[in-house]
N, C-alpha and C positions, 0 to 999 in steps of 0.2 A: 504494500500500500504506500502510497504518498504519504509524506509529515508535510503539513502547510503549517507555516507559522506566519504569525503574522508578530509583525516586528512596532512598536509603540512607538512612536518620535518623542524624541528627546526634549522634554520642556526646560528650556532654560530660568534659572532661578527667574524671579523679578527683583527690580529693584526701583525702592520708589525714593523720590526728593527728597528732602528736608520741608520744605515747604507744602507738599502734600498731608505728609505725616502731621505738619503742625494744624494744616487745614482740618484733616480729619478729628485727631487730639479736639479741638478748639471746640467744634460740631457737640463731641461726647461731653464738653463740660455744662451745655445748654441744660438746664434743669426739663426735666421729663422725655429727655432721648432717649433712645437706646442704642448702646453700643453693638449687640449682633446686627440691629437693624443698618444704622452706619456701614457696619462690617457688611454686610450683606449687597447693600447698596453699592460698594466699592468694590465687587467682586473680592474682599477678602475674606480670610479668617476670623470670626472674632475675636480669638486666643491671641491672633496677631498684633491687634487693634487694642486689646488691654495693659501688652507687651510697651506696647508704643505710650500710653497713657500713663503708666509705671514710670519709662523711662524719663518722659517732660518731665513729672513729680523729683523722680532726683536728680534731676539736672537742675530745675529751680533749685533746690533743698542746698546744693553745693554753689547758689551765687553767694558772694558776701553781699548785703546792703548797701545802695549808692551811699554816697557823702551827700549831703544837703545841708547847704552851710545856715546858720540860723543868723540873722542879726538881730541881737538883746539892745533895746536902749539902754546908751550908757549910764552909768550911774554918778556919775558927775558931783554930787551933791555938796558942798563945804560940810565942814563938821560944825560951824559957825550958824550955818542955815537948818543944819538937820538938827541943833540940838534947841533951835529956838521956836521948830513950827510942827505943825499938826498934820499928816499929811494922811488922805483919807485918799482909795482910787479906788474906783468901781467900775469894773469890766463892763462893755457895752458892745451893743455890734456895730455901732460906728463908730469906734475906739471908744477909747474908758474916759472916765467923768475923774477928775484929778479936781480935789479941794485941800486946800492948805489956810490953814489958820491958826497966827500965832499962839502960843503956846500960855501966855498974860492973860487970855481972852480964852480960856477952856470949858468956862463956865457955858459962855454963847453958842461953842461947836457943839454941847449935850446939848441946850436945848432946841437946837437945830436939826441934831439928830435925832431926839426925840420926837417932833414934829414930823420930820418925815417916816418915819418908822411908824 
């Protein structure tokens, strides 16, 4: 008798971008996806696609934090001026309300505050 065989062709691995990978990653972070469906979508693996969302995760995990420089106002103040005045600052959203009242006159900044309060 004949042996017929039949011979499979050779699939060559694939190989996908970095920017796909991130594409797809970014897709599965959308709250109420799913990642086989992605994966399915993409003609890939799931297993694959979780591989790939593992990896983003430690590769974030291994950046250090940017530098973000802050600038504090200076604090400038004489010892002359801080030890003679009252200085009251209240945080606002279009910057903070700063009252100073000497230190002679204490009696006036309670009853000031009292009023407002």
């Amino acid at each position: 008798m004949n042996n017929v065989s039949v011979a499979r062709p050779y699939r060559k691995r694939r190989q996908y971008t970095p920017e796909f990978k991130a594409q797809l990653v970014a897709e599965s972070q959308i709250p109420g996806t799913s990642v086989s469906r992605i994966a399915l979508d993409n003609d890939l693996n799931a297993n694959q696609l979780r591989r790939w969302i593992r990896e983003s995760k430690q590769a974030g995990a291994n950046l250090s934090p940017a530098f973000v420089p802050i600038n504090l106002p200076t604090a400038a103040i004489s010892a002359e001026k801080k030890s003679n005045t009252i200085r009251i600052e209240i945080p606002r959203a279009g910057g903070p309300v700063v009252v100073e009242w000497p230190v002679d006159q204490a009696h006036q900044c309670v009853a000031l505050l009292r009023s407002l309060l």
